[in-house]
N, C-alpha and C positions, 0 to 999 in steps of 0.2 A: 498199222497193218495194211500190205500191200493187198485188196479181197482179190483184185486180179489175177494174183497168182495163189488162187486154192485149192490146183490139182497136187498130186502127188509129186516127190521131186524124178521121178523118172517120165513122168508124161509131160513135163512141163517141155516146149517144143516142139512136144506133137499136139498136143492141144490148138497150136497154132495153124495146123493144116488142116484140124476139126473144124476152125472157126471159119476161114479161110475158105471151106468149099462150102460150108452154111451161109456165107454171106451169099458165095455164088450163085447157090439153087436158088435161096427166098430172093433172089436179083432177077434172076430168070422168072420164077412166078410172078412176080409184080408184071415183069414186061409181057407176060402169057396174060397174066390179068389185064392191062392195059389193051391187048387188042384184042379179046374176047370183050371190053368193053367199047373199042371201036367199031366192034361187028354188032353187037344186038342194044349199044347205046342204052346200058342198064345202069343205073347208079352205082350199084353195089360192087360190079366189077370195077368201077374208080376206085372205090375206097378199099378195096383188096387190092389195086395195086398202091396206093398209098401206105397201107399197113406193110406190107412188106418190101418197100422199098425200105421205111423204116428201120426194119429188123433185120434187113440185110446190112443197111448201115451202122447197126446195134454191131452187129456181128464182124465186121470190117473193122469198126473203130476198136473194139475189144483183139482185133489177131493186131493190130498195129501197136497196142500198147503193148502187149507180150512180146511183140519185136523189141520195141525202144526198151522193156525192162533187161532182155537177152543181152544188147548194149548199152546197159549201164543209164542209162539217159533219163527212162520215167522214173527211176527211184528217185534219183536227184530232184527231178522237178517238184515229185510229192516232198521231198525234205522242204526244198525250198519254199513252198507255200506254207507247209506245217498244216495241212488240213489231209480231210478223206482222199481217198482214191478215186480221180475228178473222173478218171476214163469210165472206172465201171457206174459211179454215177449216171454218165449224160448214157451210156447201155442201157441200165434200169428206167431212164427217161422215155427212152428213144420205145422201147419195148413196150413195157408199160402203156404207152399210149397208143401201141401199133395192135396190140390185142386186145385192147378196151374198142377199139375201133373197130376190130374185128365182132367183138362182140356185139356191138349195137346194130351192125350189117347183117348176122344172123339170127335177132333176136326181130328182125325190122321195124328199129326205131327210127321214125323218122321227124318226130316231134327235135327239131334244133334244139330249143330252151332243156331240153331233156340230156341229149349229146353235148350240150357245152356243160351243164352241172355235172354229169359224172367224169368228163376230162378234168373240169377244175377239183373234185376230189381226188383223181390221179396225181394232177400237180401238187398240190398239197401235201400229198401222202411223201412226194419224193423229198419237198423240200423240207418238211418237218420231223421226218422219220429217221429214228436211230437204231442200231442195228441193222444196215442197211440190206448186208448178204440176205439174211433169215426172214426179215420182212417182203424185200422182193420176192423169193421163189413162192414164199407162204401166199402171196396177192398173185403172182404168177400160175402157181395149182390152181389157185377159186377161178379166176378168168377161164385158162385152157377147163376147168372142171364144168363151167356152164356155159363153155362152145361146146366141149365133149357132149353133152345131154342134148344139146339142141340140135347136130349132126345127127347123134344115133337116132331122135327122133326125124328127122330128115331124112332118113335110110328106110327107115318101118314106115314111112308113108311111101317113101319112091323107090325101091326096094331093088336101086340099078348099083351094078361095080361099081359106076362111077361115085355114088354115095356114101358104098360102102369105104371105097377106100380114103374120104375125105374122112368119114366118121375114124377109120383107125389109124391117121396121121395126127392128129387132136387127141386121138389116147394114148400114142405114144407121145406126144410133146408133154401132155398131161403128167403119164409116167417118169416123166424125166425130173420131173420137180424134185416131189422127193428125197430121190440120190442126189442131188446138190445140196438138200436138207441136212441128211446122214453127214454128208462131209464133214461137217462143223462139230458134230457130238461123238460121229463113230468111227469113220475110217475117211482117209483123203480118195483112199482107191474109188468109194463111191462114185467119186466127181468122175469119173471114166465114163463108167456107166449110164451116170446123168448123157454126158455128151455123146454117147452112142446113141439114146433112146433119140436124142434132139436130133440127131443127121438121120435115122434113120424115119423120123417122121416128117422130115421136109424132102426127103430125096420122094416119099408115099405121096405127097402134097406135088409134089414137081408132076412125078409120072399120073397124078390124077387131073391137073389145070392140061398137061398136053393132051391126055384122051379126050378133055371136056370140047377143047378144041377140035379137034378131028370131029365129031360126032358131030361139031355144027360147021 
């Protein structure tokens, strides 16, 4: 089973212009992040444009494989190895490690030995793990679900738009889990959905990194 294609058969192609401007935005963020952290030389804005350069690349590689399956190309290549679906793999890789990342930047860990033991269980989780679809979103909800709590607590101490609207880009990415969940036992339509919440919490994430900038 090809997991890359597990939208519905009528969104399958626009899926790809979903993906394709999600790469764009979290592309855009990293580089807002990158010189938000050339302005105040704060660690955390590195490793937030690290994380989403990441997941913009998660997102790029995932619209180029719905290209090559559009022409016939990536199915062949999964035949010919006879294994998983490598593209949504190195996605889940790429992901995976770019919100774990996030996490430890908003939780402020800064103990290394701490950060390198919960990426080597990310690693772990991808290389060991079956049921690939189901397990990532399900690891994907807990991640977004304790950046979600630690934003809104973020907002209830600085109680600024700009918090607020970080805090409800993380509920909606959060939200989006989910309906990729539903896919799999109830309807393919869900997977729309999913990818609505996702664009709609990274375009909220865009338009809060440019205000954050203007302000300073």
């Amino acid at each position: 089973m090809l997991i890359i294609n597990s939208g519905p058969a009528g969104f399958f192609g626009l899926d790809t212009i979903f993906e394709l401007v999600a790469a764009l935005v979290t592309f855009l963020v990293s580089i807002l992040s990158y010189r938000a952290y050339k302005f105040a030389k704060q660690k955390k804005f590195y490793h937030m444009f690290s994380a989403f350069l990441l997941i913009s690349m998660a997102f790029a590689l995932r619209a180029a494989g719905v290209f090559l399956l559009h022409l016939g190309f990536y199915e062949r290549i999964v035949s010919i190895l006879n294994t998983f679906d490598i593209i949504f793999l190195a996605q889940m890789a790429l992901m995976l490690m770019a919100y774990t990342m996030l996490l430890l930047v908003s939780m402020n860990v800064q103990n290394k030995r701490v950060a390198a033991f919960v990426m080597t269980l990310m690693t772990l989780f991808i290389v060991f793990s079956y049921q690939y679809y189901l397990k990532f979103h399900i690891m994907l909800f807990v991640l977004l679900f304790f950046l979600t709590v630690n934003y809104y607590l973020n907002f209830r101490k600085q109680k600024t738009f700009n918090s607020a609207l970080v805090f409800v880009s993380f509920y909606l990415l959060m939200l989006a889990q989910p309906f990729f969940l539903f896919t799999v036992h109830l309807s393919q339509n869900y997977y729309v959905l999913g990818q609505g919440f996702h664009l709609m919490g990274f375009l909220v994430l865009f338009f809060a990194t440019v205000r954050l900038l203007r302000v300073k």
